[in-house]
C-alpha positions in Angstrom: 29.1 79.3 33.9 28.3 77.4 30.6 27.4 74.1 30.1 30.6 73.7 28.1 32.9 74.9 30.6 31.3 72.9 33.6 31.9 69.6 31.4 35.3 70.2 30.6 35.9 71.2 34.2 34.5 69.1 36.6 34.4 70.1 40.0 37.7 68.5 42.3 34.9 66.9 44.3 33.8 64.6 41.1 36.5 63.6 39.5 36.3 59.4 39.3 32.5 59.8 39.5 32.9 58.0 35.6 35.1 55.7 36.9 32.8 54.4 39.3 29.7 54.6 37.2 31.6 52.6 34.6 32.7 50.0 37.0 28.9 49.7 37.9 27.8 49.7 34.5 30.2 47.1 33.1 28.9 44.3 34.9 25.3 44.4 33.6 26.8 45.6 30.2 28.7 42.6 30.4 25.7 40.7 31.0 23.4 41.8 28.7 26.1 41.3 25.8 26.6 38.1 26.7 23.3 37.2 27.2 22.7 38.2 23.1 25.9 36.8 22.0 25.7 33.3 24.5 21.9 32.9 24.0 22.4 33.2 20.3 25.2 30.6 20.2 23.2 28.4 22.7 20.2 28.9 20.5 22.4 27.8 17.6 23.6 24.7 19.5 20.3 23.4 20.7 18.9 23.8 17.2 22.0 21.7 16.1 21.1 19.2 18.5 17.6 19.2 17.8 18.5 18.4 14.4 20.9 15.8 14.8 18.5 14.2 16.9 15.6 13.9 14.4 18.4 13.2 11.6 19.4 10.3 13.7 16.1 8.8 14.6 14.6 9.5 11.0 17.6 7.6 9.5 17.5 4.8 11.5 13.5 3.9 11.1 14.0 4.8 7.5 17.4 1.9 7.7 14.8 -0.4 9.7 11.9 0.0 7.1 13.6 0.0 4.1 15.9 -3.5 5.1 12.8 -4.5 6.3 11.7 -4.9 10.1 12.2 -8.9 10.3 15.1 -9.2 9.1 16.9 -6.2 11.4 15.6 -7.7 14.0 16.7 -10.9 13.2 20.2 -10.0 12.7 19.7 -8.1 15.9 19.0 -11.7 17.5 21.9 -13.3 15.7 24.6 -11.1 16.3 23.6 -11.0 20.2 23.7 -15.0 20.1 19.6 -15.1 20.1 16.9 -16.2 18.0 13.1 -15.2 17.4 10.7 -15.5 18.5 11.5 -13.9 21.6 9.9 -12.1 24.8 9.1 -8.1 24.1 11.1 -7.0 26.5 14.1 -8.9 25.0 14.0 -7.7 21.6 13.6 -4.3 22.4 17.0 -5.0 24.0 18.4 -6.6 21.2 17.6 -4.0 18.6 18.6 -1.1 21.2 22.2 -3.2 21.0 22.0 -3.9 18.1 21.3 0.1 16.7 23.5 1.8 19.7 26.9 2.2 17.3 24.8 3.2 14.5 22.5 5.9 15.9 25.9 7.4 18.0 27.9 7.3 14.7 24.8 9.5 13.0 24.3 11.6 16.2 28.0 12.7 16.0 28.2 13.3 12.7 25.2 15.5 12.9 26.3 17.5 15.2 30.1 17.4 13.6 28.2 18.8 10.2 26.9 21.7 12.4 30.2 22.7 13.8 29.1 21.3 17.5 31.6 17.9 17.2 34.3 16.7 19.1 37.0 18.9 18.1 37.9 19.7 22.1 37.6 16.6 24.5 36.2 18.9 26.9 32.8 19.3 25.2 32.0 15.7 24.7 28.9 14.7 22.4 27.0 12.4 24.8 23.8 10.1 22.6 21.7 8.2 25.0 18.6 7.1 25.9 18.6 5.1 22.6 15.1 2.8 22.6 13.4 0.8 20.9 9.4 -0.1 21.9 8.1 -2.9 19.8 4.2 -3.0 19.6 2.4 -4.6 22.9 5.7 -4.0 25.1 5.4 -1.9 28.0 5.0 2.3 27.2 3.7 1.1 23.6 1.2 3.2 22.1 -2.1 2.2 19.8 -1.5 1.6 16.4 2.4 1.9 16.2 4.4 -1.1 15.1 7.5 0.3 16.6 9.0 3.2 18.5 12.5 4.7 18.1 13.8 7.3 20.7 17.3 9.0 21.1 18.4 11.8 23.0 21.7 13.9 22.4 23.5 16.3 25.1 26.8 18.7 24.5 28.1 21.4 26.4 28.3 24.9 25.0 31.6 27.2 26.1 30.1 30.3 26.5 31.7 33.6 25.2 31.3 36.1 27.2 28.8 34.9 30.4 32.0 33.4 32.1 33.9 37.0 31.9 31.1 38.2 34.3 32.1 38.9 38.0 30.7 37.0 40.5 27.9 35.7 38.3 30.3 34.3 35.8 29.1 30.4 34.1 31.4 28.7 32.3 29.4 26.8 29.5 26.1 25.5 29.2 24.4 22.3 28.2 22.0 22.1 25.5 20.1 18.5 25.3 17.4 17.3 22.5 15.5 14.2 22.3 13.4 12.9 19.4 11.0 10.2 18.7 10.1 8.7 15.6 6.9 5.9 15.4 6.1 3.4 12.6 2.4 3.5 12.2 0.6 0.5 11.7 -0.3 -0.7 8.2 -3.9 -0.5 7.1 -3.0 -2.7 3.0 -4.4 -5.5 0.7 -2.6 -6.8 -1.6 -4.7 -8.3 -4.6 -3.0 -10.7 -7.0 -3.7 -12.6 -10.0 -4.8 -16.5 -9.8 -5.9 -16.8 -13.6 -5.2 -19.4 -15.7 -2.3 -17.3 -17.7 -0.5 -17.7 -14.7 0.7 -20.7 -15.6 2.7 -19.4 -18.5 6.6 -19.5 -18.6 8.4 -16.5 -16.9 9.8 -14.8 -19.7 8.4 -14.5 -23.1 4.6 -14.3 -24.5 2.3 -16.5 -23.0 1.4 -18.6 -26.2 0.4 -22.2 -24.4 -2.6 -21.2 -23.5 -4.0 -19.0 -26.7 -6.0 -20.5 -29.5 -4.8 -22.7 -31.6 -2.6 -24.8 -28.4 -2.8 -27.7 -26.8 -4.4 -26.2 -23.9 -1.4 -26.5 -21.2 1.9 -25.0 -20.1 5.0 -27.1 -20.0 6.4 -27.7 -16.8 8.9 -25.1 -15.5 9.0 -22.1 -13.9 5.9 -20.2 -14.4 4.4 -16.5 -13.2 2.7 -18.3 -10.5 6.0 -19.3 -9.3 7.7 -15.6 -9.3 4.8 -14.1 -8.2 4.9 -16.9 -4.8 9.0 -15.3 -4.5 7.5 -11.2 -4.4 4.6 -12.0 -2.1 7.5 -13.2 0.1 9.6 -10.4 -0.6 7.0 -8.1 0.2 5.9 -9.7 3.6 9.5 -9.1 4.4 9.0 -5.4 5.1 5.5 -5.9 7.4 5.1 -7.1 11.1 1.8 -8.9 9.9 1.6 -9.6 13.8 0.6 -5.9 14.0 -0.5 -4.6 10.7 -3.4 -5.0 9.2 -2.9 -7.3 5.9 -5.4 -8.5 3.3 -4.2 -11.1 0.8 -6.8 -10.9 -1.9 -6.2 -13.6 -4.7 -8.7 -13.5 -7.8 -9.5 -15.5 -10.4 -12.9 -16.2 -11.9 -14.0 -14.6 -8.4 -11.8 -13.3 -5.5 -10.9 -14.2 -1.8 -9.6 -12.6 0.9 -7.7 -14.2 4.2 -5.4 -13.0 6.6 -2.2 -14.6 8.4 -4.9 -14.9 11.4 -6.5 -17.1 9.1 -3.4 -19.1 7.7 -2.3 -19.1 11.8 -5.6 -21.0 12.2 -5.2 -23.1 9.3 -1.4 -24.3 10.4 -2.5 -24.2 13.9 0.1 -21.8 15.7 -0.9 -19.1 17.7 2.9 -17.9 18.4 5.2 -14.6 17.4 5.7 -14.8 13.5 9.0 -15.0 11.8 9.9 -14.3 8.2 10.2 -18.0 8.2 7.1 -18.8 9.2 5.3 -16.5 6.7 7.2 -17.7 4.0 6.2 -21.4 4.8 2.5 -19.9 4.7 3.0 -18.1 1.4 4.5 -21.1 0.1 1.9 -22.9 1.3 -0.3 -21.0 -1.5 1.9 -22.5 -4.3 0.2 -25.8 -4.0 -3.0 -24.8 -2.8 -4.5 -22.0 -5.1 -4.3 -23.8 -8.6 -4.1 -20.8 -11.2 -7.5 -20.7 -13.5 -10.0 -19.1 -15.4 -10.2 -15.2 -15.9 -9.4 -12.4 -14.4 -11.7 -10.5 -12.0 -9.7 -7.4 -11.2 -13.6 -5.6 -10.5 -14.2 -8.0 -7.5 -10.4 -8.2 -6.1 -10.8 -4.5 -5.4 -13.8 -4.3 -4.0 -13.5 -7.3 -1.9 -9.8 -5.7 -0.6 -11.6 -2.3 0.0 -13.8 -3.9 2.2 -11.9 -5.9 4.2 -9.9 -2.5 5.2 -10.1 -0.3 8.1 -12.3 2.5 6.9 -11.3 4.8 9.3 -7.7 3.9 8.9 -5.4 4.9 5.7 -5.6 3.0 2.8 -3.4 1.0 1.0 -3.5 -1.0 -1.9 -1.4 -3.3 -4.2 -2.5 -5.3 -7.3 -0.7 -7.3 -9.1 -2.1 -8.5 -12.9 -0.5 -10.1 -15.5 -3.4 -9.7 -18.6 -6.4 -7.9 -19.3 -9.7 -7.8 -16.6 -12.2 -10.6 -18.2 -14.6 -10.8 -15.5 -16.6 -8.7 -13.4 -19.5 -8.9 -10.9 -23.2 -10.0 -11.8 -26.9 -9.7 -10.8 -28.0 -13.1 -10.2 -31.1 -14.1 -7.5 -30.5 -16.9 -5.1 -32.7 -19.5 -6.5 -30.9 -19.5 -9.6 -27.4 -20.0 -7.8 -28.8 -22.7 -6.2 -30.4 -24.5 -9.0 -29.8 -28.4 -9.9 -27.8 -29.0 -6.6 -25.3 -26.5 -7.2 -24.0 -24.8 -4.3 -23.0 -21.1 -4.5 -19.9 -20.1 -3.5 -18.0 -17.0 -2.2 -14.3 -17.8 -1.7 -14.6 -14.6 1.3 -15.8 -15.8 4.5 -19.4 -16.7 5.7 -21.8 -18.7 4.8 -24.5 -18.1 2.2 -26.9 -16.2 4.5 -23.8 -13.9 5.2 -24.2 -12.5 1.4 -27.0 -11.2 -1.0 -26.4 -12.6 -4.0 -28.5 -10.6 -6.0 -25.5 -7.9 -5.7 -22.5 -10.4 -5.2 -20.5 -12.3 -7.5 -20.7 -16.0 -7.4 -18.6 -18.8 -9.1 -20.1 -22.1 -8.4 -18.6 -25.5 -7.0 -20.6 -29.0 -7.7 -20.0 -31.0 -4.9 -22.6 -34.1 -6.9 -19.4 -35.7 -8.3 -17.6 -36.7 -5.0 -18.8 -36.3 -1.9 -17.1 -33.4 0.4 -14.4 -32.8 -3.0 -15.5 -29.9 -4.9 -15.1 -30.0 -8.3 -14.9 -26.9 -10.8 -18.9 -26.3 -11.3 -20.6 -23.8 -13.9 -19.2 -20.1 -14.4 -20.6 -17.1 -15.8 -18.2 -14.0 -16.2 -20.8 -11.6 -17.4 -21.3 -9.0 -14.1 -22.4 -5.7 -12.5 -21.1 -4.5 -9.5 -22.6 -5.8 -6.6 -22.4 -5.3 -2.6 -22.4 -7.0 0.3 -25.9 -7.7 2.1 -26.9 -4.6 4.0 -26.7 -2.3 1.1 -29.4 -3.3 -0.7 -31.9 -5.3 1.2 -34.7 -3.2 0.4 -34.9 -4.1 -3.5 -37.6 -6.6 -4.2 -36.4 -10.2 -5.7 -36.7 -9.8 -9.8 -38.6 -12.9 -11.1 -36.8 -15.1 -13.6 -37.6 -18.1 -15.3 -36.3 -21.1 -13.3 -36.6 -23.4 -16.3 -35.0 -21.9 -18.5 -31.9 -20.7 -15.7 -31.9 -24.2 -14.8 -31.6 -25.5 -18.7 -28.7 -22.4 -18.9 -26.5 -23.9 -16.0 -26.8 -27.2 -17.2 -25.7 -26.9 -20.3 -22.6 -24.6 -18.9 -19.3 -25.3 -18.2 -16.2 -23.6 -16.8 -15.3 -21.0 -19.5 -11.2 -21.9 -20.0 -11.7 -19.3 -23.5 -12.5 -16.3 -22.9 -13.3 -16.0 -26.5 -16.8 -18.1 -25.5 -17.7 -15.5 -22.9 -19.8 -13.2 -25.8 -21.6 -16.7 -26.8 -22.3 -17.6 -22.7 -23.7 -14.3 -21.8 -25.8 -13.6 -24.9 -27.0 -16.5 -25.4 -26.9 -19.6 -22.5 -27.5 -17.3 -19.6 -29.8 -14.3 -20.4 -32.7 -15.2 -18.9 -30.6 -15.5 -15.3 -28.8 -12.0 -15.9 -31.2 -9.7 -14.2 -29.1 -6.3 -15.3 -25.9 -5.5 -16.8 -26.3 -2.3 -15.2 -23.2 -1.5 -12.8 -23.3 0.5 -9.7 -20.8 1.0 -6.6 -20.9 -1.0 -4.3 -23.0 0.1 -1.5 -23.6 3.9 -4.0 -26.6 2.8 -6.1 -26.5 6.2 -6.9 -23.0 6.0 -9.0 -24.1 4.6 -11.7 -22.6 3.2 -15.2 -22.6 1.1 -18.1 -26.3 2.6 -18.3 -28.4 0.8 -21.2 -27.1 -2.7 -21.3 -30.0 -4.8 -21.2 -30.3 -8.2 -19.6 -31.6 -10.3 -22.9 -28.2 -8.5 -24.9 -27.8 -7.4 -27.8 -27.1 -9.1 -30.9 -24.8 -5.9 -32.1 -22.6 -6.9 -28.9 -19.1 -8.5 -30.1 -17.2 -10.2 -26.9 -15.0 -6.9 -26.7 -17.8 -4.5 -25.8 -18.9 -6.7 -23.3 -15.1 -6.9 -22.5 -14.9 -3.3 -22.3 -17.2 -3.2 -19.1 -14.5 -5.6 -16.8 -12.3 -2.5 -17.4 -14.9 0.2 -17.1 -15.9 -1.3 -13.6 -12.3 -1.6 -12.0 -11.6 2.4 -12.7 -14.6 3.0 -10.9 -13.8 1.1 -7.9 -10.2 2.3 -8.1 -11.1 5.9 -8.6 -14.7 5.8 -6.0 -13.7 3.5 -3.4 -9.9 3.7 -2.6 -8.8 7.2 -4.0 -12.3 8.6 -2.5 -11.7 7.7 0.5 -8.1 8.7 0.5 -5.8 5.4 -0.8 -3.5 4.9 -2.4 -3.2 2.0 -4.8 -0.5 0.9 -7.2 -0.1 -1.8 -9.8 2.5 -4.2 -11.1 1.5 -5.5 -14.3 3.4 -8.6 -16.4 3.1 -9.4 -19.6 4.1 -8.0 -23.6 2.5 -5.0 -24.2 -0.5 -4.3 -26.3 1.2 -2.1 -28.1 3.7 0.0 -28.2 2.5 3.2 -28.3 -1.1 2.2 -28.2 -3.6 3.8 -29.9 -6.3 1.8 -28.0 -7.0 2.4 -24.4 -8.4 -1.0 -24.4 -5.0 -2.2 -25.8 -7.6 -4.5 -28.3 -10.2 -5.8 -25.4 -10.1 -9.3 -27.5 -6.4 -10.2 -26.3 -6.8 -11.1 -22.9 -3.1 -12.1 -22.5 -1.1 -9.2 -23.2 -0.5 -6.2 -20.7 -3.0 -3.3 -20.9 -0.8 -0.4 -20.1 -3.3 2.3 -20.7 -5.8 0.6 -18.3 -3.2 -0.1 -15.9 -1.6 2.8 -16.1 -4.9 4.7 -14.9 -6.1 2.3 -12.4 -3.1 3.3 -10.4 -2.6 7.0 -11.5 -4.7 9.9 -10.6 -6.9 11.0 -14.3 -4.8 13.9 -14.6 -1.4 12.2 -13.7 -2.1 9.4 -16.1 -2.7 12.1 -19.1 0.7 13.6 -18.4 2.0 10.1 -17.8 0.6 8.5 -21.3 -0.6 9.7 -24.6 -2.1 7.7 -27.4 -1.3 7.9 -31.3 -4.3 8.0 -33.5 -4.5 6.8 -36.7 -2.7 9.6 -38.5 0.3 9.1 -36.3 -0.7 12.3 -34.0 0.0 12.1 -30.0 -3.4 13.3 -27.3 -4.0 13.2 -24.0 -5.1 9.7 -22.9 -8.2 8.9 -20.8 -11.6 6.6 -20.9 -15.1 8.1 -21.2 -17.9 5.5 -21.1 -21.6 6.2 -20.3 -22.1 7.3 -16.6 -18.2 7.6 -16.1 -17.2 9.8 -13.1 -13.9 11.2 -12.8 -12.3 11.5 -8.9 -9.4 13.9 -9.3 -7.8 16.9 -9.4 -5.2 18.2 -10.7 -1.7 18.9 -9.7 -0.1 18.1 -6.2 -3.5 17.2 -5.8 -3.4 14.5 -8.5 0.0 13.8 -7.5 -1.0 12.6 -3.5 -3.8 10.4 -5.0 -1.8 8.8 -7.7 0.1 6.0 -6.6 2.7 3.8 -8.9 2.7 2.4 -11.7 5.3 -0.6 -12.2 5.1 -2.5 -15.7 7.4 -5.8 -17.0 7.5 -8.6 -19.5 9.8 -10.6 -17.3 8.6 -11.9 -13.9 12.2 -12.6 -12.7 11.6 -8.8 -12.0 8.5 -9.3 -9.7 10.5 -9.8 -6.6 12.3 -6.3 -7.0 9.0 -4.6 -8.2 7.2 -5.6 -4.8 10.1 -4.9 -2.7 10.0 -1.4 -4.0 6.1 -1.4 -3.4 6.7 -2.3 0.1 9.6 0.2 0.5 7.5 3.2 -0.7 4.6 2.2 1.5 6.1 1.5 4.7 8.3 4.8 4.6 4.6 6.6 4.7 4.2 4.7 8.0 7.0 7.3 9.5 5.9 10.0 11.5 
């Protein structure tokens, strides 16, 4: 019999054999089909949840940073009939009030986006577990400011699992959950306390050039607007938590901390907005705008008051060109004819090595325990902190003739006098105009410069080397070691476009947008984000070459991560904005 034949006649004794074997077959058929088809749609849903769960917890920190963390929480404590400050454990029910209707309104609409909403009653979108752990509460981690959790749950109808007999399951539930941390800050925030600071607002700063009377008319002044951003900007940090360095600089530059202005006020409790902004203002009075500009030693002090093994962040602000720098100067000679030297940073004189530290000085002769404004010099190298440089032998100098140098000197309110004071009253205390990083003898610039001068040097070569050491720092200390730093810089331009990357070294007052520009941007960012005009009206690439200058960057996304902002204005209304959006940018980096 063939094959053929025996197929299409069975045997009587096996007809319904298929019957049966398909009855057997159809169950795990049916389960294997709906495992593909029921997985896949499960897969789909959890994904959707997944989502919606980090949508929901990403939106919310990024609506709690970018309002800024005080004032949510203080509205948290307002609408809930509270005030601050307040137990842990009470604001983190507060805010977890407070966000509930927001974070289920973005939860649902996630998951409505994905086709997963509320269409049916019966598959409910279910957002709980919302929390929020401020830092030091219970279940806080190290070096978070805040946590934000959610977690999201829907049932799934299944397709084809249900259909299957006896094992048959209706729908499923897919759940998600998502956390989202804001890191604590690791910042300084350098500003200018220069005597152009006391100019008006708006308009060029013409009180204080040559040929006027010396003084600002009373009014609203830089120093003023730039007191409203510092508040602004403290708006978006828990400065209970993060690690903030105010770093004013003038002739030299200081750096405290709100533990310090806690100690000064005496109040060991929670801070508020309010109380911060009573310290800032506190600074209005306090830090009288004068002399130059030492934008050198307001980096290198912030630098290294920073975590080093933390990100860095940096702010300056500026509102004219850098007119001081750092010096080489031995202790006897800062301490000549009564003087006292004087570091606005902490610590006492045996805390610094003044051979490689800036100094202004204060006479205390003229009242007793009142310090008075004492000789200046503004002619510097870099210089570091004692430690560094222990092992170089003291330079002789002539005491006499130091002595005779910083008698005769006074506080330098021109900087047009600063060529006559360095070249002339206080060579034979300069022991190098030689500049070197901080703590890197071996980086090197400004190679040549001798300590006697030289007679060839006008006031804007010398001028030229205030700029030439902040790049370095910029470039070797912050970008080096992975910050980020951006400026805000007030004033009328030097020139618009400039054919000068010095912007003409001579005008202190107006805004050096070339210099600026690449203190803040990455060398190859700030070629593509300036060019200069040269004297037959032709564009190029901008960027400073001095002796011994060392480029730190690269090229690209590169460039792009180490390049931070760039904000420039003539009107310092617009301060308050321009440091809000500093804070904004910065703190959204804190999101992980």
């Amino acid at each position: 019999m063939s094959i053929a034949r025996t197929i299409a006649h069975p045997a009587e004794d096996e007809r319904g054999t298929v019957i049966v074997l398909f009855a057997i077959v159809l169950v795990p058929l049916l389960l294997a089909v709906g495992l593909a088809i029921d997985s896949g749609n499960l897969y789909r849903a959890q994904l959707a949840a997944q989502n919606a769960a980090d949508a929901t917890v990403l939106a919310t920190m990024r609506n709690i940073v970018l309002a800024g963390q005080w004032q949510v929480e203080e509205l948290a404590g307002a609408r809930l009939g509270g005030s601050t400050p307040v137990a842990l454990d009470v604001k983190a029910e507060r805010m977890e009030e407070y966000l509930e209707e927001r974070m289920v309104s973005l939860a649902k609409a996630n998951m409505e986006a994905a086709g997963l909403g509320e269409s049916l009653p019966k598959y409910p979108v279910n957002v709980y577990d919302i929390s929020y752990v401020p830092a030091g509460a219970e279940g806080a981690e190290d070096g978070i400011v805040f946590r934000l959790s959610v977690t999201i749950e829907r049932p799934v109808d299944l397709l084809l699992l249900d259909k299957v007999p006896y094992f048959g399951v209706e729908e499923g539930v897919v759940r998600a959950t998502a956390h989202s941390k804001r890191e604590t800050l690791n910042l300084f925030v350098a500003f200018d306390n220069s005597a152009s600071m006391q100019c008006p607002q708006t308009g060029p700063c013409t009180c204080l050039q040559s040929g006027s009377a010396g003084s600002c008319p009373a009014g609203a002044t830089r120093w003023d607007a730039l007191i409203e951003g510092l508040k602004e900007f403290s708006k978006f940090f828990d400065l209970d938590h993060d690690h903030v360095v105010f770093v004013p600089f003038n002739l030299t530059a200081s750096t405290f901390t709100v533990d310090d202005l806690r100690l000064r006020h005496g109040y060991d409790g929670e801070l508020t907005s309010g109380i911060v902004d009573g310290y800032i203002e506190d600074l209005r009075n306090h830090l009288e705008p004068w002399d130059a500009s030492n934008i050198c030693d307001a980096l290198t002090e912030g630098w290294a008051a920073l975590d080093s093994d933390q990100p860095m962040h940096a702010v300056l602000f500026t509102d004219g060109a850098p007119s001081a720098r750092r010096i080489h100067f031995t202790t006897d000679a800062v301490r000549a004819g009564g003087l006292q030297a004087h570091s606005l940073g902490f610590g006492g004189d045996s805390d610094y090595d003044y051979t490689f530290h800036s100094v202004g000085w204060l006479d205390f002769t003229v009242e007793p325990n009142v310090f008075r404004n004492g000789p200046s010099l503004l002619i510097p190298t870099a210089a570091a902190k004692s430690g560094g440089m222990t092992d170089d032998p003291a330079v002789p100098i002539e005491r006499a003739a130091c002595q005779s140098g910083l008698a005769r000197a006074q506080p330098v309110a021109a900087s047009s006098d600063i060529a006559e004071v360095g070249n002339d009253t206080f060579s034979p205390c300069v022991l190098s105009l030689e500049s070197h990083l901080p703590a890197h003898p071996e980086i090197r610039f400004d190679r040549g410069i001798d300590a006697a001068g030289d007679d060839s040097w006008t006031f804007g070569d010398f001028a030229k080397t205030y700029y030439h050491c902040a790049l370095m720092i910029g470039d070797h200390l912050i970008r080096r070691d992975d910050g980020r730093l951006h400026v805000i810089a007030l004033g009328d331009p030097s020139g618009t476009p400039p054919s000068d990357l010095y912007g003409d070294s001579n005008d202190v007052f107006s805004r050096k947008d070339a210099f600026n520009a690449r203190l803040a941007l990455d060398s190859e960012q700030m070629q593509r984000y300036m060019q200069l005009q040269d004297e037959f009206g032709a564009f190029h690439a901008a960027d400073f070459d001095f002796d011994g200058y060392e480029r730190f960057g690269g090229s690209g996304a590169t460039s792009a991560e180490k390049s931070g902002r760039y904000l420039p204005t003539h009107d310092a209304t617009e301060l308050r904005a321009m440091f809000a959006e500093i804070a904004r940018e910065t703190a959204l980096r804190l999101i992980s």
